[in-house]
Backbone as CSV, one residue per row, in Angstrom:
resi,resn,N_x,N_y,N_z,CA_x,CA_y,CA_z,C_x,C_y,C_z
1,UNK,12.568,9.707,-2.430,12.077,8.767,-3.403,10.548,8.830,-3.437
2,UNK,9.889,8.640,-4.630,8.659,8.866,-4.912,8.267,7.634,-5.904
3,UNK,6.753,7.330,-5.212,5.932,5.912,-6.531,5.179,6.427,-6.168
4,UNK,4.715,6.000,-7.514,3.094,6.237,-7.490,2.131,4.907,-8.136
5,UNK,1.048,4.330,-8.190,0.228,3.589,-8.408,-1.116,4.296,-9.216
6,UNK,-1.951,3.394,-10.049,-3.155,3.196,-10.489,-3.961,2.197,-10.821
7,UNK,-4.802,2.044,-10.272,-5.516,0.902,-10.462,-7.031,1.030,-10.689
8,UNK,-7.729,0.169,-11.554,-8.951,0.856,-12.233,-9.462,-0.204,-11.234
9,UNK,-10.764,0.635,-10.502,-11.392,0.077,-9.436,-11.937,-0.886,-9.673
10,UNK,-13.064,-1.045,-10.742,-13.061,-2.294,-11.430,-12.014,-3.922,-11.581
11,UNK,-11.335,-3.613,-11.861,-10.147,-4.701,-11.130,-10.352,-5.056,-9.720
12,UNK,-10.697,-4.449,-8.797,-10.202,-5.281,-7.611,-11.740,-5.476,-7.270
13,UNK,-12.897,-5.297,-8.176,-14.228,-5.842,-7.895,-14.354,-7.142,-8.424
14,UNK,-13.858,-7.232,-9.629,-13.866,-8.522,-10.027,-12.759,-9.577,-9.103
15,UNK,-11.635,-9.162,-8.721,-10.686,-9.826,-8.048,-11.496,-10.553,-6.776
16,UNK,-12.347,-9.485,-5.733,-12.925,-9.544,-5.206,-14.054,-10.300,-5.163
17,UNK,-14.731,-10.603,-6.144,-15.712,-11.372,-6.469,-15.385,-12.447,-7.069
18,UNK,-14.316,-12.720,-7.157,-13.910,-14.075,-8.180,-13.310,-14.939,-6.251
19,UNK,-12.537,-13.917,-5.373,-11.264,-14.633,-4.861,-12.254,-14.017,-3.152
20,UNK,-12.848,-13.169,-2.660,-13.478,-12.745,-1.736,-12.518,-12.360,-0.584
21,UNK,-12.426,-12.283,0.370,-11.716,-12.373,1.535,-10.511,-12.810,1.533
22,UNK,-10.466,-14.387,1.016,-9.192,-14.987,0.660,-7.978,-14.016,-0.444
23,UNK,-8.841,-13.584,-1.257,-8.099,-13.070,-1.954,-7.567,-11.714,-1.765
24,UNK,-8.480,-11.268,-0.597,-7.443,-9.898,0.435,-6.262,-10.139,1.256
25,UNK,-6.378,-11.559,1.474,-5.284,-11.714,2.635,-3.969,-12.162,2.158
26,UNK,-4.177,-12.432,0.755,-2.599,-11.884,-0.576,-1.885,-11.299,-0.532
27,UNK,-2.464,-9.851,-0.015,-2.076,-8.665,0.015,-2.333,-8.146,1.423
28,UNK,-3.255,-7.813,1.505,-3.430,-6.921,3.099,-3.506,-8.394,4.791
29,UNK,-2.938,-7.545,5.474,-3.041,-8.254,6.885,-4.669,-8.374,7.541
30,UNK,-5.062,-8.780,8.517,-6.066,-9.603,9.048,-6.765,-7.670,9.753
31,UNK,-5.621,-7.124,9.943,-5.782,-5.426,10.260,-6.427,-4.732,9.580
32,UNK,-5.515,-4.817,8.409,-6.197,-4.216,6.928,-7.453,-4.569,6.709
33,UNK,-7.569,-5.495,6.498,-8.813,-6.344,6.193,-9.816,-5.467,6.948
34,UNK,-9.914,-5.149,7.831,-10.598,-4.534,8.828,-11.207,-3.214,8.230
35,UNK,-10.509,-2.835,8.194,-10.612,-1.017,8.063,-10.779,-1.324,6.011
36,UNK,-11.255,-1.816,5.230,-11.921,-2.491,4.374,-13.278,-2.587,3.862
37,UNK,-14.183,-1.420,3.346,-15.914,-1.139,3.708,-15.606,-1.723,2.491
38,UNK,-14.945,-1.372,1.339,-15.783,-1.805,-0.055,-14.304,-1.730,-1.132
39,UNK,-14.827,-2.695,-2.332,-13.673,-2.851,-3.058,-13.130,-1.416,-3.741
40,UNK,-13.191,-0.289,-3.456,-13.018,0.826,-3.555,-11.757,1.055,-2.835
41,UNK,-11.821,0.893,-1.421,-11.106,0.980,-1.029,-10.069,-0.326,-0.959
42,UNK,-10.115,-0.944,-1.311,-9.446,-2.055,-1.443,-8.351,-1.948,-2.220
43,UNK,-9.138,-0.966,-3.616,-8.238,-0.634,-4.400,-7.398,0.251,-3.912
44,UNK,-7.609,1.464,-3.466,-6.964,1.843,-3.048,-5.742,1.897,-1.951
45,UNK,-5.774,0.709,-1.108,-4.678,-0.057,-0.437,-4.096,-0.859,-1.392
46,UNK,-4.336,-1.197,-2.452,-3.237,-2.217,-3.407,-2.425,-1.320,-4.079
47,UNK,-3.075,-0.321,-4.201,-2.351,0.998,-5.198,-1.530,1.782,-4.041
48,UNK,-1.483,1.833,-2.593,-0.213,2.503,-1.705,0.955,1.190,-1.644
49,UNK,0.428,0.029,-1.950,1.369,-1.017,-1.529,2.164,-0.723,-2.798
50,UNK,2.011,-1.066,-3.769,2.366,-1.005,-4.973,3.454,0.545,-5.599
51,UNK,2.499,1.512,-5.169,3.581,2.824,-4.935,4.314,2.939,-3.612
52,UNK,4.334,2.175,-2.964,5.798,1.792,-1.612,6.688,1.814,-2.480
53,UNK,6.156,-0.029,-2.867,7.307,-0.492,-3.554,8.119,-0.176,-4.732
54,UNK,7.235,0.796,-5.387,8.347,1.436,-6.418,9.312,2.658,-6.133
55,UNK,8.236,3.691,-5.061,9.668,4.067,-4.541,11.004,3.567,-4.019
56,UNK,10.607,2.397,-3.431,11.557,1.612,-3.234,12.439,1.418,-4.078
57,UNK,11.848,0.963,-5.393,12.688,1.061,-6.626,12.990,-0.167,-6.765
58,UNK,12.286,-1.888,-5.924,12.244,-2.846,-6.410,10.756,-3.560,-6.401
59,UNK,10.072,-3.147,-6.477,8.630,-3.760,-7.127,8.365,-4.740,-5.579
60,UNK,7.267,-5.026,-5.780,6.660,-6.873,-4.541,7.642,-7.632,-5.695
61,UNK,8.268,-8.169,-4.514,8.882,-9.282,-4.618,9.779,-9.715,-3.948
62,UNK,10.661,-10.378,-3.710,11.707,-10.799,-2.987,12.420,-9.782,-1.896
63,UNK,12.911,-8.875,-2.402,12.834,-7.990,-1.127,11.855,-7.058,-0.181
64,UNK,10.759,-7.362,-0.886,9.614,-6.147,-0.285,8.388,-7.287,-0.726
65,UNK,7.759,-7.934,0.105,6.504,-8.325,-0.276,5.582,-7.158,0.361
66,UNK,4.251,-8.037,-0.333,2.748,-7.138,0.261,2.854,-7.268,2.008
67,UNK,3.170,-8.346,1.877,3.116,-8.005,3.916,4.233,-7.477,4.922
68,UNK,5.033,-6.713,3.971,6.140,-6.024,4.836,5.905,-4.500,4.459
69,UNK,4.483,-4.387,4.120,4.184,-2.520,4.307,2.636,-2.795,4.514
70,UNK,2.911,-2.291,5.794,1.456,-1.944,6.390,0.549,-0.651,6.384
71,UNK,-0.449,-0.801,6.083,-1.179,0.128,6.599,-2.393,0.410,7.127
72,UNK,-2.595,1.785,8.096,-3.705,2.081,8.967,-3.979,3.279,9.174
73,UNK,-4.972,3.537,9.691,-5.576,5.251,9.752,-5.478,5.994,10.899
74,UNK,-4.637,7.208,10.787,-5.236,8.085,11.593,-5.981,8.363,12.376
75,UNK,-6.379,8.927,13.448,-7.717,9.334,14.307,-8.555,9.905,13.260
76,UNK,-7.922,11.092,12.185,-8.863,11.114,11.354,-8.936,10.804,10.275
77,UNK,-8.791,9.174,10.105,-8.801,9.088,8.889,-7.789,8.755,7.679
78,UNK,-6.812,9.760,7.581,-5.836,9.576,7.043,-4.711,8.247,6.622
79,UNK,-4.379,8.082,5.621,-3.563,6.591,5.571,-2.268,6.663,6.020
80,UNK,-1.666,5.729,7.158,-0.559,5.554,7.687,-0.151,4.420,7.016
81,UNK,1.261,4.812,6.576,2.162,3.167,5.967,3.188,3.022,7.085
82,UNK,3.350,1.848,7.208,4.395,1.731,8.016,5.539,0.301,7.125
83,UNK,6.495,-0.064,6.976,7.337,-0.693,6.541,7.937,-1.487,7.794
84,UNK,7.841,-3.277,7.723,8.760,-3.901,8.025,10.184,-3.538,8.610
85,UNK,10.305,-3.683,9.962,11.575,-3.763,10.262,13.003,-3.975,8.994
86,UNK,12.601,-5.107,8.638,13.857,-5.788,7.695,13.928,-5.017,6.523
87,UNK,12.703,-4.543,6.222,12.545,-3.600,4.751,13.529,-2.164,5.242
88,UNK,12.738,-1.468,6.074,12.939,-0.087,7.150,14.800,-0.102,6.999
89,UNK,15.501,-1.338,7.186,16.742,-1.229,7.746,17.279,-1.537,6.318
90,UNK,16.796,-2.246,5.669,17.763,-2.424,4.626,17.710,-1.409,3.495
91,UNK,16.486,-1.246,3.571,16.232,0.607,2.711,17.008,1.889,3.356
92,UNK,17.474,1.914,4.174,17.240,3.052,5.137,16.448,4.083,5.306
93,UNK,15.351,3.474,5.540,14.214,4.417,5.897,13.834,5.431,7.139
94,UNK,13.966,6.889,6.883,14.024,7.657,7.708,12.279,8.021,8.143
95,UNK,11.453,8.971,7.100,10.350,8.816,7.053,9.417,8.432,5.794
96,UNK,7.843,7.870,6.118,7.460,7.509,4.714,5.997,8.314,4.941
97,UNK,5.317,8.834,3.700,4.353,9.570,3.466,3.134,9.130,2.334
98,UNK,2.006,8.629,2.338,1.250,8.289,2.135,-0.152,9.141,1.427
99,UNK,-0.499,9.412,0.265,-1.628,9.848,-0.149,-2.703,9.169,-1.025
100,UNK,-4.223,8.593,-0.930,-4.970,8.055,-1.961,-5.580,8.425,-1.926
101,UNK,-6.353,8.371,-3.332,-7.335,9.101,-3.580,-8.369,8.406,-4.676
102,UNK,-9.368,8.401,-4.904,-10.440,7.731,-5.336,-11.209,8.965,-6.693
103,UNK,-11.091,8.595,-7.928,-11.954,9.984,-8.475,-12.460,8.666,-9.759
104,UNK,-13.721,8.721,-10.279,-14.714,7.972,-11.237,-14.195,6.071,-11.265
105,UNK,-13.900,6.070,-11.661,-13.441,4.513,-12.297,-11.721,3.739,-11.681
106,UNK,-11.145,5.102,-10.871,-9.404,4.743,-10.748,-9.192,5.273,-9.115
107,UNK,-8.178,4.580,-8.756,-7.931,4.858,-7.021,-6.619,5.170,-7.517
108,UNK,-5.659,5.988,-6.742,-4.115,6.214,-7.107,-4.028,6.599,-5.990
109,UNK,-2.416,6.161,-5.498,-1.866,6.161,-4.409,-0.442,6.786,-4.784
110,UNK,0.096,7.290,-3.852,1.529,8.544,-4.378,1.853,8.104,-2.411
111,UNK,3.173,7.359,-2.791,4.281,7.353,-1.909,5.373,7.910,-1.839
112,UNK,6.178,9.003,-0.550,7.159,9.438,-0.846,8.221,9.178,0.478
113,UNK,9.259,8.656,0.818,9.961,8.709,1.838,11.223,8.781,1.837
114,UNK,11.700,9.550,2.701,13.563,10.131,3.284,14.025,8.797,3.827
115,UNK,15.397,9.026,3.264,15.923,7.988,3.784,17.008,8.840,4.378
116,UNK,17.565,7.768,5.870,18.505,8.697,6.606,19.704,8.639,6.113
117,UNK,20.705,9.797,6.451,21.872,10.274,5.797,22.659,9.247,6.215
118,UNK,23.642,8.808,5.470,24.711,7.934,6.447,25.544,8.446,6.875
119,UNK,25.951,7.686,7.600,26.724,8.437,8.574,28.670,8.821,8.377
């Protein structure tokens, strides 16, 4: 399964400037928040959450909120997602794969993950 996201960086400057901090912790954990230099990247963590959840194939909401897919970096760098226990099991999630990328005015994020065979 594959999502993908876009979000015009602009959006999450104004979001950012209207809602500040508070309005990160909507979406990203107290973690996230962390690893967080600039609304650039900001965007670009709303746009992997967002392409989770459509691979998922049910959007944020009731079964998948923003705080049941995490993410964090690599030693170098790289974006790690990780999914909620309750999400993980009820999806059957085998592995999940993570790419963003930042080019003029737009951040896009491309999620893809195996789910295990049943048995």
């Amino acid at each position: 399964m594959i999502g993908i996201d876009l979000i015009k960086i602009d959006r999450m400057k104004r979001f950012l400037d209207r809602f500040g901090t508070q309005g990160l912790k909507k979406f990203l954990t107290s973690e996230e928040i962390e690893l967080i230099k600039n609304h650039r990247n900001a965007a670009g963590f709303w746009a992997a959450k967002e392409a989770c959840s459509k691979a998922l194939g049910c959007g944020i909401g009731k079964e998948c909120g923003f705080h049941d897919i995490h993410l964090s970096k690599s030693p170098k760098g790289a974006p790690i997602i990780t999914l909620s226990q309750h999400v993980k099991l009820a999806f059957n999630i085998a592995n999940i794969s993570v790419s963003i990328t930042h080019d003029g005015e737009y951040a896009i994020a491309v999620v893809a993950f195996q789910q295990d065979l049943p048995l």
